[in-house]
C-alpha angles and dihedrals in degrees: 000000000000116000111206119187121216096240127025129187119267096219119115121229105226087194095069131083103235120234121219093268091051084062100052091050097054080053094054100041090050093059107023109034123045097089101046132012125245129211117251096259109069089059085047089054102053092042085066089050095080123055090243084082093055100042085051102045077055091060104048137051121254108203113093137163138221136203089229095051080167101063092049132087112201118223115193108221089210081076104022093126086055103047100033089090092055088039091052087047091050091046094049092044084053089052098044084048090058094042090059099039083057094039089049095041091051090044083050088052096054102048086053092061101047091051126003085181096058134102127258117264110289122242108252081055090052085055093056096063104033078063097043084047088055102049101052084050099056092046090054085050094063091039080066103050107071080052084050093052095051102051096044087062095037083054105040099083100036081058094051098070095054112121106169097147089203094063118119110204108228100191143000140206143086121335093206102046130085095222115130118262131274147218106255123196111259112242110226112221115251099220120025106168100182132054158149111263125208123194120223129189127219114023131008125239139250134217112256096035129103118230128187111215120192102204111191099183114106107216088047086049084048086053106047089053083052093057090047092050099048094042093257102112092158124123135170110240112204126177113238116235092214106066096185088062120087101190125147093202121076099209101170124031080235093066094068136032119253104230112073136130135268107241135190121211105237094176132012125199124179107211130184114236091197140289119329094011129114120257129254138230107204106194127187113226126211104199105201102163152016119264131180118204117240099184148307123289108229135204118301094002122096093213090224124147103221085230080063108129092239127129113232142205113251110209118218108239120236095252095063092041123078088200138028114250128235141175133251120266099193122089136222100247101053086070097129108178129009123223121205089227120106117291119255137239102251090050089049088049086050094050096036093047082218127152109254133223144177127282094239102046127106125257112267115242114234107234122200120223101265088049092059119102119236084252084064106044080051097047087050116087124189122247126219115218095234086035072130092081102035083098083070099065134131086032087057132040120245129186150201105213127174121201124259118226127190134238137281104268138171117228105205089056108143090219100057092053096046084052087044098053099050095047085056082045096049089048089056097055094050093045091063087054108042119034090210097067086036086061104043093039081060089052088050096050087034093066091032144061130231076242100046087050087067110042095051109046097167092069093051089050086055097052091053085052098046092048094047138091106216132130122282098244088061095050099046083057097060085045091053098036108104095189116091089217099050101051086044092053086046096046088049088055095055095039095053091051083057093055088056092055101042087053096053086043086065102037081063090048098049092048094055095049090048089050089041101049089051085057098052084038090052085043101048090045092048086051091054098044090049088055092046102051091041081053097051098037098247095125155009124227111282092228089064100054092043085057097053087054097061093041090056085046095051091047093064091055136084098225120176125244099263100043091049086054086054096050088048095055091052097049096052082046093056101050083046090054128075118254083233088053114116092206083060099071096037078057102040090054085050091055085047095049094042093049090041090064110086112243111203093341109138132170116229118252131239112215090169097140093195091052091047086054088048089052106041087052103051089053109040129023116211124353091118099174090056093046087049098052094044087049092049082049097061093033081062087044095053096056084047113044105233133023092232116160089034124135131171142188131194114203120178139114127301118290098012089116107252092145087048088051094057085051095055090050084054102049090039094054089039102231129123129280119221113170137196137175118219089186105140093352108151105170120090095210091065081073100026100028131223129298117258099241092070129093104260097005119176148187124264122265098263091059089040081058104048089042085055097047094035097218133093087223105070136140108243122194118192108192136200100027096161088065107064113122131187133232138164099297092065147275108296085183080066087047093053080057089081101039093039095050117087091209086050119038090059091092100015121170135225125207096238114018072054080189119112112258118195105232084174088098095047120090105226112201117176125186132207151169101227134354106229097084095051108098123246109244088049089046089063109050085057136077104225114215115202108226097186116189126276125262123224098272092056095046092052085056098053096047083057106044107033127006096042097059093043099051086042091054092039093053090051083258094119098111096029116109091234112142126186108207117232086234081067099046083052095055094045096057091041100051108022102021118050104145126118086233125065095228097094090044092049087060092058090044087056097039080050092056098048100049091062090053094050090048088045095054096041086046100049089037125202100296092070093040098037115183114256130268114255119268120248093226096063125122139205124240143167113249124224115276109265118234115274149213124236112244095249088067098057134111138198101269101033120135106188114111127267135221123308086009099143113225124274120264110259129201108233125186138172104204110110110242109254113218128251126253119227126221112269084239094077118114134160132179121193106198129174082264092060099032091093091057086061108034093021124222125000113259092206117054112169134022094214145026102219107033093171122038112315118213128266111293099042125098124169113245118175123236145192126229133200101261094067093260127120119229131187111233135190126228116210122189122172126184125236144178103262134110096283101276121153114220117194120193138157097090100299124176131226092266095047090048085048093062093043085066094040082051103047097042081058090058094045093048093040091046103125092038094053088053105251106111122047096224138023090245091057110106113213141200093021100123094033142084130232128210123181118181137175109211117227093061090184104072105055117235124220133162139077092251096098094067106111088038084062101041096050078046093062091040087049087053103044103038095040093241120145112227113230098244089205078072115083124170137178130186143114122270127215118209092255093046113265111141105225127204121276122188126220090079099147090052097042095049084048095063087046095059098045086050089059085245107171098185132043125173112203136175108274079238091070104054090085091061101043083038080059113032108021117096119230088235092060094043104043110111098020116105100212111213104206101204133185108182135023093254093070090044091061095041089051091042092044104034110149091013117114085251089066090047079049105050097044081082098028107033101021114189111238088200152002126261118246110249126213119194112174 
């Protein structure tokens, strides 16, 4: 663009070489112009005129800036001959403007002068001269069109040959006319090799779509202005390959793909993203063709290829010029006045942007470029058109692109029209769905033809690919693909996944609005039928009914104070509240829940002691500690009144009848039984229950509980409280704190009831295995009562008594003479059932019991059972259809049903199967002989391992296993040559390794004493190896309680002494030789007696314990040793031996064990 300013100086630069028009401007000025001044146009005009004008606008760029944007017009020289006539009126106008601000400033100044103290110039003056003004304006105007006329045709030709590819038209129309200008279509430059790029996330874009890119970068932003400004709005778009970055630099060609558009900026707007950030520059893009990067322009090169179709400057060497040329330093806007002589050469050098000479020189001759010598073609550079904003890199991106031409194709190629035609139909299909693609299909029919589709298949490609979703790799393919095919293949694959999804789109559409519009319709008719009947007197609303329900609840209860308040508020709430509401039914359940707790509704209690022993013993048989603190409970409860603040907890080993037990309580105080188990419960709200605001939200056990037993005064059991465990909603063992604590659960508080309850009425029980894993906190608030296992006796009893009727009655043998002898109920606990609980017991009862139905069916056949006739109340219906195979899966043979088969007809009836009665000469008789037909063969074979004298080296120690049994086991050790190392195998846990070491450091200390070394100074054991085992590997062994059996293992073996085996012992040692106290006595002992064991040896500690639990059946024939330190265990294992005659010198014993013979 070309700024011309409406007046120049007249003065000529001696330092320039003058150009052909500055001569002919120095002609014209000399004989035209001394007297009168002439307007810049008409010099303008006769300098077209010659073909100098036109070769040198050729050679230089047109498209220069200016500090003061505002004070230029721009003239295109691609259409000067067509704008020079609105340039010279404007120029003129600019002139005449300046001529009457001076004319009325001087008159101004006049008047001042002559009376300060008059008024300003009245109005019907002022339109004298505005009119005087107008006409001479008007009369200059046609003086200058005749001048107007002339140069347009002078210049018209000169203009035509102008081929500049980066010139933008600024207007069109008639150079001969007088009709205003007008808007011309830019014409868009076919090649462009070098540009900005701009890199852009998410999706690429296409020609022929707009796109609208925020840069935040200051010196792009810098840049783009530039290219505005100069007439170059023209940018490079790439897609980044790295979505997550947001740069506006491409610093590596691998940052970006290779294949993007070149754009034009059609609008530019600055925006603020907030306070302290940067500010923004949003351009819209206008994409028109395909580029492909070459490579980065760097600092300081061009990047030009010297074939580049650029016109350049061709500098005048020294030798043909009489002076250097340089350029002008001023700029345009520091023109400060303007004089009406004629313009000088320097100024017309400044406007035209030429290349000026002397006066004298001789006029340059234009070589072609054949004619130019090899120094020249050196000499000449080529320009890029943005080389303005090359002084901005690193800080911006510039590129050399090359277009990116598609290839050959034919257009009548059955193939791309078949692709054609089913991407329009595809369009089709997806415009009737979405209203988006229907809107921007119609643009796009709008702006092209049925025949234009065709023949431009590309376009339509593009489109597929800008209305669709897909990912950006697949996008950026359809931008770099150069086969028409193949972009259109690629287009339909895209467009077709967007049908899918718009169909489903809809499908999902459609079936809301269906679902929603049954819901209106339900609504609407439930609306009507509730006006009609409360027209017609039918019925009443159903809310209030509802409400008078729960007032007529709530009267029955004795509800307190605050939780009466609470009801009240709710209830107001719910008249207040729409049937449709959805807060109405989250406040109606909390009404239900509220009225369904039983407020002061308590069941009377029965203290009756007698009753309670009646009770106790038909259920249970045994477990006399438990029955008497239960009965000590109610006998407290009886002087009381009531056994508030209790709670208790059973802890004992599986199938001992701790959850029975709970029920028996309950049945002998009369109140009610609710039970839950807490085993693995992890979620606090199954205590505490759920707040009200959540879908499905419900109270806390302890209210379910009262709402189930409706009374405030239940038995609760909670099992399985060892077995709580903890996750991320919470710890419900923390929750039980409050319910469990007498302080607490007075006024305890649910979740969602969020009134206090009073639990203080309530009897909590819990059950559990073991104790360790029971916290603390919730340890303490409970009296623990000990349910140790039962002993063979008591077993025997409860087979009798309990389990054998009930699983004869449970297999239809009630009325059948089938007896099971008590020798086989013997054998049964002492070789299948050896646990401390009757669980296990109870299984073989019932496995007894079946197998002799089973026998007795297969025996008496179906003639003597016959099946029973049919009922005459049955019906015929047609059962479910049974699941089926698809047809694909099935084989020859195969009977299942196939697809679409109904469902078999199927006989129903309602009347209960009587049983059948057996033949009164049925007997069976189930004896230790014929137990094995009926259970298989004994688990448990032998009691013990050595039955006669064992070697030197074993001793005989008592254990307790997991399942709550005893069991004797036997200890080996051997010697070997080795370094003195001890090996322990057979299963053995940390503790039980622990004492073998205590054990055998005893020995090893103790050496000469015990008699095996000769003197103190001997050193033992060093270069041999020690091995301990426990025989039975497969059950693991833990506990201290094997110490003195190790120990009299180690003296056996070294000393070369057998070990009675009728002499068993357990207790813990210390390493100087006290024997410290074990547990699991009943059911060691128990073991013992069933082994056959005489003799044990025990801490002292313990004879309180076997004194107390122990029953006299399990310890008669037994003599019990109470020892207290190891000492007294070798004297009683050794006695008569030569050990025993030794170690009265070197071991003496300070006092006899206590001795025990029942």
């Amino acid at each position: 663009m070309l700024p011309i300013r409406v007046v120049v100086r007249s003065s000529t630069c001696k330092q320039c070489r003058p150009t052909h028009l500055t001569r002919s401007l120095a002609t014209t000025s000399a004989s035209h112009l001394p007297n009168s001044s002439r307007n810049l146009s008409h010099y303008v005009a006769e300098a077209r005129s010659r073909n100098l004008l036109s070769l040198s606008m050729h050679q230089r760029g047109i498209h220069s800036s200016s500090t003061n944007l505002d004070k230029k017009r721009w003239v295109n020289p691609a259409s000067e001959n067509e704008n020079s006539e609105g340039e010279k009126e404007e120029k003129e106008g600019e002139s005449k403007k300046v001529e009457v601000k001076k004319d009325q400033s001087t008159e101004q100044k006049e008047e001042v002068k002559k009376d300060s103290s008059s008024e300003a110039e009245s109005s019907k003056t002022a339109e004298e001269r505005a009119k005087n003004l107008a006409e001479n304006q008007s009369k200059k105007s046609e003086n200058n069109n005749t001048i107007r006329s002339s140069s347009s045709s002078s210049s018209s030709s000169s203009t035509g040959k102008s081929s500049n590819p980066f010139s933008i038209p600024s207007s069109s129309g008639n150079g001969g006319s007088n009709t205003p200008k007008e808007i011309a279509k830019p014409i868009i430059p076919e090649i462009y090799p070098q540009v900005l790029a701009v890199p852009i996330t998410h999706r690429p874009l296409f020609p022929g779509f707009y796109k609208a890119v925020t840069v935040r970068s200051p010196p792009v932003i810098k840049a783009i202005r530039e290219l505005q400004a100069k007439g170059q709005p023209y940018v490079g778009a790439f897609l980044l390959k790295d979505s997550t970055s947001d740069s506006d630099v491409v610093e590596s060609l691998d940052q970006v793909n290779p294949v993007g558009v070149f754009c034009q900026i059609t609008s530019c707007f600055t925006s603020n993203e907030g306070e302290g950030k940067p500010e923004s520059l949003t351009a819209v893009l206008f994409p028109h063709r395909r580029i492909r990067i070459d490579n980065l322009v760097k600092p300081g090169d061009t990047g030009l290829n010297p074939q580049a179709p650029f016109v350049n400057v061709q500098e005048v060497p020294d030798d043909q010029a009489n002076t250097p040329t340089i350029e002008n330093e001023r700029g345009e806007g520091e023109v400060e006045s303007f004089e009406t002589d004629v313009p000088s050469v320097e100024a017309v050098r400044e406007e035209l942007g030429t290349v000026s000479r002397g006066r004298d020189d001789p006029e340059p001759e234009l070589l072609t470029e054949n004619q130019k010598s090899p120094s020249d073609n050196a000499q000449s550079k080529p320009h890029s058109p943005i080389n303005f904003i090359h002084n901005l890199l690193p800080e911006v991106s510039i590129t050399n692109v090359t277009n990116v031409a598609l290839e050959p194709y034919d257009k009548d190629s059955q193939v791309i029209r078949a692709i054609m035609s089913e991407l329009i139909s595809v369009f089709k299909e997806i415009a009737q769905l979405q209203p988006m693609f229907r809107e921007q299909v119609t643009s796009f029919a709008m702006s092209n033809t049925s025949s234009q589709v065709f023949d431009e298949p590309d376009k339509l490609a593009d489109l597929a690919a800008v209305v669709s979703t897909a990912d950006v790799s697949d996008l950026q393919a359809v931008l770099e693909s150069t086969s028409v095919e193949d972009r259109l293949q690629r287009a339909l694959v895209l467009l077709k996944k967007e049908l899918i999804n718009a169909q489903l789109q809809f499908k999902i559409a459609r079936d809301v609005d269906t679902k929603i519009q049954k819901r209106q319709r339900e609504y609407y008719l439930m609306e009507q039928l509730k006006g009609i009947k409360k027209e017609l007197g039918m019925e009443s609303d159903g809310k209030d009914k509802l409400v008078e329900g729960f007032k007529e609840k709530a009267s029955k209860l004795a509800m307190p104070e605050g939780v009466r308040k609470v009801f009240d508020e709710e209830l107001n709430k719910l008249v207040h509240l729409e049937p449709s509401a959805s807060e109405f039914n989250v406040t109606r359940n909390y009404i239900d829940w509220l009225t369904q707790v039983p407020w002061g509704v308590h069941s009377p209690e029965n203290y009756d002691i007698t009753h309670a022993v009646k009770v106790l013993d038909e259920d249970h048989y045994g477990l006399k500690d438990v029955k008497d603190r239960i009965l000590e409970f109610m006998a407290v409860g009886k002087l009381r009144g009531s056994v508030e603040g209790k709670i208790l907890c059973l802890a004992g080993p599986p199938g001992v009848g701790k959850t029975s037990i709970g029920k028996s309580i309950a049945r002998a105080l009369g109140r009610q039984f609710f039970r839950f188990s807490v085993g693995g419960l992890t979620d606090v709200a199954e205590i505490k229950g759920h707040r009200r605001t959540y879908i499905g939200a419900m109270p806390g056990k302890p209210v379910q509980a009262l709402k189930k037993v409706a009374t405030e005064n239940p038995l609760i059991l909670i099992d399985e409280v060892d077995k709580i465990s903890k996750a991320y909603n919470g710890d419900p063992a923390s929750a039980l704190l409050e319910m469990l604590d007498p302080e607490q659960n007075k006024s305890f508080l649910d979740h969602y009831l969020d009134v206090p309850i009073d639990l203080s009425r309530v009897l909590f029980v819990c059950t559990a295995n073991v104790l360790e894993t029971i916290p603390g906190p919730l340890l303490d608030r409970m009296e623990v009562l000990e349910v140790s296992g039962y002993v063979s006796a008591e077993k025997m009893n409860i087979a009798e008594k309990y389990l054998s009727p009930q699983a004869k009655e449970a297999s239809g043998l009630k009325d059948v003479d089938i007896n099971l002898e008590p020798g086989a109920i013997e054998a049964l606990i002492r070789y299948y059932c050896r646990e401390s609980g009757v669980r296990n017991l109870k299984k073989h009862i019932d496995k007894i019991y079946r197998k002799a139905a089973f026998k007795i069916v297969t025996d008496l056949g179906e003639e003597a059972l016959p099946e029973p006739k049919e009922p005459a109340s049955s019906e015929t219906v047609e059962s479910a259809e049974p699941d089926v195979k698809p047809a694909s899966e099935h084989l020859p043979g195969d009977k299942s049903p196939s697809p679409g088969d109904a469902g078999s007809l199927k006989n129903v009836t309602t009347v209960p199967r009587e049983p059948l009665k057996l033949p009164d000469n049925v007997h069976v008789r189930i004896n230790q002989e014929n137990l094995r037909d009926y259970v298989g063969p004994p688990i448990y074979h032998k009691d013990r391992l050595y039955t006669s004298a064992p070697p030197a080296g074993v001793s005989t120690g008592l254990g307790y296993l997991g399942n709550g049994s005893g069991a004797v086991m036997p200890i080996e050790v051997t010697a070997m040559p080795g370094k003195g190392n001890l090996q322990l195998t057979g299963k053995l846990g940390e503790v039980i390794r622990e004492s073998a070491q205590i054990a055998l450091s005893y020995v090893k200390s103790n050496a000469y004493s015990l008699g095996i070394t000769k003197s103190e100074s001997e050193v033992t054991l060093n270069d041999r190896d020690v091995h301990l085992h426990m025989p039975e590997g497969g059950i693991g062994k833990e506990g201290p309680s094997a110490g003195t059996a190790i120990l009299t293992a180690f003296v056996s073996l070294f000393t070369k002494t057998k070990v009675d085996p009728d002499v068993a012992m357990t207790g813990e040692i210390s390493l100087l030789g006290q024997v410290l106290p074990v547990g699991g006595l009943k059911e060691k002992i128990l073991a013992a007696h069933r082994a056959g064991i005489k003799k044990l040896i025990v801490p002292i500690a313990c004879k309180p314990d076997i004194d107390e639990n122990v029953p006299l059946s399990v310890k008669s024939g037994i003599e019990f040793v109470f020892v207290e330190d190891i000492r007294q265990v070798l004297y009683e294992v050794f006695k008569g031996t030569e050990n025993e005659k030794r170690w009265k010198e070197t071991l003496p014993l300070e006092k006899e064990p206590e001795r025990d013979m029942p």
